[in-house]
Steps between C-alpha positions, in 0.01 A plus 500: 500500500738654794757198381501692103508815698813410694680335153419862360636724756821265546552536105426906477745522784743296319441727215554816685810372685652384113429857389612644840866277448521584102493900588721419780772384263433770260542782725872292653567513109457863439743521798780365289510888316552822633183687300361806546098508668260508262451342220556591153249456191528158419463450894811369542741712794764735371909333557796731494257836657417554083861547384637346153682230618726514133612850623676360812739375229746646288589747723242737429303682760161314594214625290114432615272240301189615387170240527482549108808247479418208766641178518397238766720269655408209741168738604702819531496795251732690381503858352784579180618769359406402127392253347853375418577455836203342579550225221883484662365383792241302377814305318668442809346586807754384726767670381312810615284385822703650826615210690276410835203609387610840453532506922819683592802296517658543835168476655461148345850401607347625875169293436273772459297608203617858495357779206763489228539837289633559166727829590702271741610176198753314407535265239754217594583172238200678272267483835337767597485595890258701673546672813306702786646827510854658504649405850425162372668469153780670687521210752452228218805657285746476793461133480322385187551166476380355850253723435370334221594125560304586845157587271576254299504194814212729679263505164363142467424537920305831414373505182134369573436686844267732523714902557329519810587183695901565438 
């Protein structure tokens, strides 16, 4: 009887530690986009702080999405505008994703995972480009390019760690 008992507690342990390494991974995944806390109604977390990622295009000013037009990508939602620009980005979602996870640029190129914010953008090669705050899209323009071959090297290194370990 204590021999079963010891088979059972050595296979609910390797149960728990499965479960324990499957949310593990999840939670390194969720790492990989800059989201907003919370979650939205579908449960899935917020990308791009609710903004209509279309809007960032076109030259237009940046317009907020509305949880009546939501489009998930890879386990993130997304808030539009309309429905039009929802099913635009449901066409192509890559042409309108901000590159790095919608982190900010120049703190990728840096290896951090800094906050990335619409007002501060830029749209290079029909990518878009997120960045912290003013000081730093200031800093990335005097030197674009090393900025962005720097994120671009730095990314694959980053892009699965957790915010808070970098």
């Amino acid at each position: 009887m204590i021999r079963r008992q010891t088979v059972l507690t050595y296979a609910t342990a390797a149960l728990i530690f499965y479960g324990l390494a499957l949310y593990a991974s999840a939670a390194y995944a969720a790492d990989e986009y800059n989201v907003s806390n919370g979650l939205t109604l579908t449960g899935n977390p917020l990308g791009v702080h609710g903004i209509d990622p279309t809007s960032l295009f076109g030259g237009e000013a940046a317009r907020l999405g509305s949880a009546d037009f939501t489009a998930a990508h890879d386990g993130v939602d997304y808030y539009f505008a309309s429905a039009k620009t929802r099913d635009r980005f449901k066409s192509d979602p890559q042409a309108f994703l901000p590159q790095y996870g919608g982190f900010c640029a120049l703190g990728v190129s840096l290896g951090k995972k800094l906050d990335g914010d619409v007002r501060y953008a830029d749209i290079v090669d029909g990518k878009l480009y997120l960045f912290v705050n003013e000081a730093i899209f200031q800093k990335y323009l005097e030197n674009k390019e090393a900025v962005l071959v720097g994120a671009k090297e730095t990314w694959p290194k980053i892009r699965t760690a957790a915010v808070d370990t970098l």
